[in-house]
MARLUM-711331 format. One record per atom (N, C-alpha, C): residue in three letters; z, x, y. Coordinates in steps of 0.001 Angstrom, whole numbers, plus 500000, padded with zeros to 6 digits. Atoms other than C-alpha are relative to their C-alpha. Layout:
! MARLUM-711331
alaZXY
...
This chain:
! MARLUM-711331
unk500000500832498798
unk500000500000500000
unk500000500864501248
unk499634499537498772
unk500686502590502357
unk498872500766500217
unk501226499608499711
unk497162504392501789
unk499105498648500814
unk500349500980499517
unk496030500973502349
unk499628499312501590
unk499307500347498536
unk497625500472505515
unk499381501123500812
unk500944498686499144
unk496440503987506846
unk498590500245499863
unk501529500158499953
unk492799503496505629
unk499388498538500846
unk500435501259499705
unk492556499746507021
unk499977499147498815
unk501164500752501209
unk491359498704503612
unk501055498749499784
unk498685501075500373
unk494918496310503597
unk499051498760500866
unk500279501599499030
unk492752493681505965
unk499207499690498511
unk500405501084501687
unk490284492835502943
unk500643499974498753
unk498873500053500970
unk492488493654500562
unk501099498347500272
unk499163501332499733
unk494596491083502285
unk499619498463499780
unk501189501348500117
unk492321488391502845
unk499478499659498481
unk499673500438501742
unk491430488739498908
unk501382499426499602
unk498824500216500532
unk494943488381497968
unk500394498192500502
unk499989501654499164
unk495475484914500561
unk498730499376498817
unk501093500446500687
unk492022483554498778
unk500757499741498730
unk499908499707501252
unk492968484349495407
unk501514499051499461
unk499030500658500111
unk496656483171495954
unk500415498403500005
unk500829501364500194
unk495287479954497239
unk499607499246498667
unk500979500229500889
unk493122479128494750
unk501220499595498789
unk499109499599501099
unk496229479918491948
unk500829498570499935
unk498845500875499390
unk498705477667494024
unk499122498454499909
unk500111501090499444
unk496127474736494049
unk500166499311498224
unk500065500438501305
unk496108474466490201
unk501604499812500002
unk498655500533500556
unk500083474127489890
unk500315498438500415
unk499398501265499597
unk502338471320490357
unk499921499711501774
unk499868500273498330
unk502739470143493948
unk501197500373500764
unk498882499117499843
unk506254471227494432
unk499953501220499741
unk499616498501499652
unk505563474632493913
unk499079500623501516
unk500091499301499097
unk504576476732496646
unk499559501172499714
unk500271498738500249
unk502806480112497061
unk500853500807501215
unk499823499173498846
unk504125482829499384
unk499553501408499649
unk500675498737499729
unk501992486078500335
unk500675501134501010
unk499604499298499153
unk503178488939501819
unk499448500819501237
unk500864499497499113
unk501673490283505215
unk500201501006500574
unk499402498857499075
unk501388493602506878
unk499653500187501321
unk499899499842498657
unk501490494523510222
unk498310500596500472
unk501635499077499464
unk497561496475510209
unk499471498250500107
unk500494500760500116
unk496507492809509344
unk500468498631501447
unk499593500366499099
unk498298491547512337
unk498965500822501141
unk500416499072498848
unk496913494317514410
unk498311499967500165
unk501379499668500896
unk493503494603512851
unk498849498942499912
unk500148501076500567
unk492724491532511244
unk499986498569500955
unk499883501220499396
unk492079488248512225
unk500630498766499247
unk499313500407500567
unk495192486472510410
unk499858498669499977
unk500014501718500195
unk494888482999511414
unk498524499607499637
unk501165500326501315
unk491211482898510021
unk500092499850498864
unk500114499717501480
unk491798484505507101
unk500816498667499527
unk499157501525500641
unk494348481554506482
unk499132498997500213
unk500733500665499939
unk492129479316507597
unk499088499761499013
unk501216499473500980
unk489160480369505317
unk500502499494498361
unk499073500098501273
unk491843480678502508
unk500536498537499487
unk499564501598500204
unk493311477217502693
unk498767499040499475
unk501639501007500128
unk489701475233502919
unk499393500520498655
unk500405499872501201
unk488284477290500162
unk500267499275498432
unk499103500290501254
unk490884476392497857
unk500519498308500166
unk500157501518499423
unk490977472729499356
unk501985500256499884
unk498851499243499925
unk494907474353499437
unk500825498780501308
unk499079500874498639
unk497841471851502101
unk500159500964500156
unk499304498729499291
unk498699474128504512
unk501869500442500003
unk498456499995500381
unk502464473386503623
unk500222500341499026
unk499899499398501350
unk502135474841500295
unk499657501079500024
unk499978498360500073
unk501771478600501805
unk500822500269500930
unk498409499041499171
unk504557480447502896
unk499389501670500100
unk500352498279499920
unk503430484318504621
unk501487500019500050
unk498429499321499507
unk506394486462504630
unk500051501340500367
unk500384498402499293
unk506607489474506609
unk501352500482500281
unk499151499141500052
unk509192492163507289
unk500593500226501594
unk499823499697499241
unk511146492790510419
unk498784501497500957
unk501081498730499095
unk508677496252511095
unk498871499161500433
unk501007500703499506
unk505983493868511480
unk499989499692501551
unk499734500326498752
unk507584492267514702
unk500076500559501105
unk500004499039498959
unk507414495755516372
unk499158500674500629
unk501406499592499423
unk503894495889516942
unk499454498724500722
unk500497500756498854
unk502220494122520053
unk500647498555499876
unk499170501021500335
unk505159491691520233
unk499226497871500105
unk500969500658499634
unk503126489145522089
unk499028499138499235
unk501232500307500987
unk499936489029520007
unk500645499178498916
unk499596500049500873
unk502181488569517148
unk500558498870499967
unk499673501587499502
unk503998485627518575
unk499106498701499989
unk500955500946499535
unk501002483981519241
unk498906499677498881
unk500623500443501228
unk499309484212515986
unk500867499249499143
unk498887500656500877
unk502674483170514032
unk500157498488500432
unk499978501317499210
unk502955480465516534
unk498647498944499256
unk500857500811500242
unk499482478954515591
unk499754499920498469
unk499866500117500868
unk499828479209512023
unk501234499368499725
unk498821501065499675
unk503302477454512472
unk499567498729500267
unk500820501176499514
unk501253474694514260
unk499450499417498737
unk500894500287500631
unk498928474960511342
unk500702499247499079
unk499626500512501041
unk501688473828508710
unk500567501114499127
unk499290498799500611
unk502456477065507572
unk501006500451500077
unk498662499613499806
unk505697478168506621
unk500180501675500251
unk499711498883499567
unk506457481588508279
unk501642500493499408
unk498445499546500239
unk509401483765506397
unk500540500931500436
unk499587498335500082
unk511302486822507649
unk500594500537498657
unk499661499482501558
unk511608489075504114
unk500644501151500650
unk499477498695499723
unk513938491769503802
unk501489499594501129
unk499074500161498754
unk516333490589506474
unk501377500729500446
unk498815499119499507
unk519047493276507578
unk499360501202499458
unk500565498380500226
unk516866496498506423
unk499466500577500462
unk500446498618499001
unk515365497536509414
unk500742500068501323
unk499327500236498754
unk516193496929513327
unk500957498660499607
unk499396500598500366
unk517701493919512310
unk500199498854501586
unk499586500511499131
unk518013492199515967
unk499696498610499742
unk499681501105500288
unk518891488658515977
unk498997499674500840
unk500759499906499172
unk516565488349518905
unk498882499375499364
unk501270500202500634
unk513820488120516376
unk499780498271499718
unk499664501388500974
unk515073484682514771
unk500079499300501296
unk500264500495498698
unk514996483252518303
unk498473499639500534
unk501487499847499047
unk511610484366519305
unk498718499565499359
unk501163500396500770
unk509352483553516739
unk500430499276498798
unk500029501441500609
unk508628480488514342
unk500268500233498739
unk499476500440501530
unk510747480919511503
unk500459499324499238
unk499686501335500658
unk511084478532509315
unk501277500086498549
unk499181499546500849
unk512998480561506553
unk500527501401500084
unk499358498873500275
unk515276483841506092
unk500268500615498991
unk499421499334501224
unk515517486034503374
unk500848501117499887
unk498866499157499698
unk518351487905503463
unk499756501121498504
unk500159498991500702
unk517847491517501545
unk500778500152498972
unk499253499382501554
unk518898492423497763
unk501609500741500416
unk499048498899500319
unk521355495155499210
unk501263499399500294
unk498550501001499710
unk523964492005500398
unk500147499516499123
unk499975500365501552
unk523380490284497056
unk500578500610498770
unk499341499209501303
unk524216492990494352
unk501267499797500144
unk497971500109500116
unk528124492513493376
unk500142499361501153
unk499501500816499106
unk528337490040495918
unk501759499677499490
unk498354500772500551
unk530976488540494203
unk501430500752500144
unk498738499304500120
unk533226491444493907
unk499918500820501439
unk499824499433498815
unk533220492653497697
unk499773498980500761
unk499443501155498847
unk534572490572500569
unk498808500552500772
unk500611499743499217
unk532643492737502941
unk498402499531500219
unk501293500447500199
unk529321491819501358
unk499653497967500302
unk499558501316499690
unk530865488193500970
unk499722499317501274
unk499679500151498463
unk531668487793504408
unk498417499711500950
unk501151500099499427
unk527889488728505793
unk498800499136499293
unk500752500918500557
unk526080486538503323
unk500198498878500343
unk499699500772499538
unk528201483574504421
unk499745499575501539
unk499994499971498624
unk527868484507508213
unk498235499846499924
unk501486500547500205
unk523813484492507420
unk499775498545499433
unk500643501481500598
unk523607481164505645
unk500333499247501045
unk498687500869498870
unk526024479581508579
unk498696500256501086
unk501301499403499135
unk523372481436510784
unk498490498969500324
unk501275500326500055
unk520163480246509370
unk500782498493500365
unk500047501071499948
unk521663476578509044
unk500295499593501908
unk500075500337498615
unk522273476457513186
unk498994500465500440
unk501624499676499418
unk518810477644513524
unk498984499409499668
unk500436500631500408
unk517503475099511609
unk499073500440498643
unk501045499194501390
unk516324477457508785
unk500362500172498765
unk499826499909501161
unk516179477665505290
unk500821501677499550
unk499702498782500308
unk518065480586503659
unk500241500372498365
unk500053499654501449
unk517530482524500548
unk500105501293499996
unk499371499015500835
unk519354484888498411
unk498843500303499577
unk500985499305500911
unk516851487666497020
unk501126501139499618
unk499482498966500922
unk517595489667494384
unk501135499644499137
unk499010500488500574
unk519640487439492467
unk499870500446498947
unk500330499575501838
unk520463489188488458
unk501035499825499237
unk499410500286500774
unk523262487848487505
unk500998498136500385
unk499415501248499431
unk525052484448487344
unk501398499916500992
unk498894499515498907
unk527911485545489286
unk499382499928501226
unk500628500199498428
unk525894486399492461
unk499210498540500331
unk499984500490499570
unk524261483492491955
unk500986498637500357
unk498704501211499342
unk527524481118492247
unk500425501025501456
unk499345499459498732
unk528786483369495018
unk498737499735500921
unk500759500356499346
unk525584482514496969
unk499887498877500694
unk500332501463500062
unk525503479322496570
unk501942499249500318
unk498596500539498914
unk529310479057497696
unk499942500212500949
unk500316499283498901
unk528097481115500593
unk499630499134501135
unk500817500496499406
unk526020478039501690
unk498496499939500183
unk501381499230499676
unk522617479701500640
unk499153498452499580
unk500715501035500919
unk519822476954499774
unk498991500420499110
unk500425499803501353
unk517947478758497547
unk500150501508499554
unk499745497964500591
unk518040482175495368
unk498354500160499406
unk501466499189500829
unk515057484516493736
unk500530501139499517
unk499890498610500355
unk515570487292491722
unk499926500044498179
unk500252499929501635
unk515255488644487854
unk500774499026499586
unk499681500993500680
unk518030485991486926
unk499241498937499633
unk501010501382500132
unk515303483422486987
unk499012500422499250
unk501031499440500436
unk512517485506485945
unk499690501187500028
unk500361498991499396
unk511217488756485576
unk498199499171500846
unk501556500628499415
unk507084488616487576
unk499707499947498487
unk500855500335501152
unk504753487141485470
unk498690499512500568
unk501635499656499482
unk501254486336485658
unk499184497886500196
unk499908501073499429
unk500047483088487320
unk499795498814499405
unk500041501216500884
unk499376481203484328
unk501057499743499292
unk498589500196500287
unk502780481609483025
unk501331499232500492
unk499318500289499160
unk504281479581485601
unk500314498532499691
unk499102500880500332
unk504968476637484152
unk500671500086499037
unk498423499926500922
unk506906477650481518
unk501276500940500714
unk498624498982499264
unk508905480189483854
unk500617498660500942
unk499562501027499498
unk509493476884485917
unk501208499233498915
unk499414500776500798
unk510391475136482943
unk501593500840499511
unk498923499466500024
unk513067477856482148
unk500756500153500875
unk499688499874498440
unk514117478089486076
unk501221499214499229
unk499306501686500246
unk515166474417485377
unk501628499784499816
unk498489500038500602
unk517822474936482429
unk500566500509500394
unk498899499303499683
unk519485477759484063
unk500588499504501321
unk499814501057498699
unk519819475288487121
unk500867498808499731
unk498839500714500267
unk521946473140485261
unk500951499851500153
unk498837499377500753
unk525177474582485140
unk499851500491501645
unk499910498748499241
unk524437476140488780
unk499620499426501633
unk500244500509499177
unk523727473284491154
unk500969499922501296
unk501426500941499470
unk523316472290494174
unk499177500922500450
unk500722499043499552
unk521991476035495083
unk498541499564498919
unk500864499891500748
unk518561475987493869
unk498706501372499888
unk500795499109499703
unk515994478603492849
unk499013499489501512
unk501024500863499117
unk513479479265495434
unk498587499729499730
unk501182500789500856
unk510387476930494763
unk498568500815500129
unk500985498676499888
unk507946479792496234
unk499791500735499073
unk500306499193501181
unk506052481818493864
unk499193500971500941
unk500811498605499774
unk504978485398494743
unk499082500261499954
């Protein structure tokens, strides 16, 4: 990815991946969801709200059934521009996520300024949640967070059932991580659903999150 990114080649690269992801997401159920990950050359570079555009129609795809998710470094290039494309893909129906959330600058500022609709709060607050207050403490203060911002919030990196009850006491509304699944390959997805399910029994009202990678 990072040759990618320094050759350009991440804009068609990208734009394949949206297409392709599309296309995947229109064959499932209707409750699931795709989410793609975006980089910052394709912001810079790229003409993002096409490529979604293009991507959606192809795949005759609702625009509420794709979630981009991008990284705090993203937000540190031509702040502006960036606003203003997120913004019109927000318009469009698209759910905009911040991924990663506390692993780079981290300024709250961000979650203010641009159209997020969800938070994913980073693996490294998740691990042994359970057994450290300190970790405790900032997972709770994020879910409390997102819910006065009107945003969804999800636990990544969930791998054991412990973190995910401590999550989900936290206030989180949904989790992702190997406890649910390892990746798998896009035709596999309704039986990884179907297994989601049972381990959702026993573990309610947190729920996995309905986004697929």
């Amino acid at each position: 990815i990072g040759l990618a990114e320094e050759t350009r080649a991440i804009v068609p690269m990208g734009d394949w991946a949206l297409k392709q992801a599309c296309r995947d997401a229109k064959s499932w159920p209707d409750g699931i969801n795709v989410a793609v990950n975006v980089s910052a050359v394709q912001l810079e570079d790229g003409d993002l709200y096409e490529a979604v555009v293009s991507a959606l129609s192809a795949a005759g795809l609702e625009p509420q059934r794709l979630q981009l998710e991008i990284t705090e470094t993203v937000l540190m290039h031509d702040t502006r521009r960036t606003q203003g494309i997120l913004r019109k893909l927000n318009n469009l129906g698209v759910t905009i996520a911040l991924d990663d959330f506390g692993t780079q600058f981290s300024t709250l500022n961000c979650l203010r300024s641009f159209p997020f609709k969800k938070v994913k709060i980073d693996r490294t607050f998740v691990h042994d949640v359970a057994e450290h207050q300190d970790k405790l403490a900032i997972v709770r203060s994020l879910a409390d967070l997102a819910t006065e911002l009107n945003m969804r919030s999800v636990a990544e990196g969930v791998e054991t059932a412990a973190e995910l009850m401590a999550v989900t006491a936290a206030g989180f509304d949904a989790a992702q991580g190997f406890y649910f699944s390892l990746p798998v390959p896009a035709r596999s997805l309704n039986r990884t659903i179907a297994q989601c399910a049972a381990k959702f029994e026993t573990h309610l009202p947190c729920k996995a999150d309905e986004t697929a990678a």
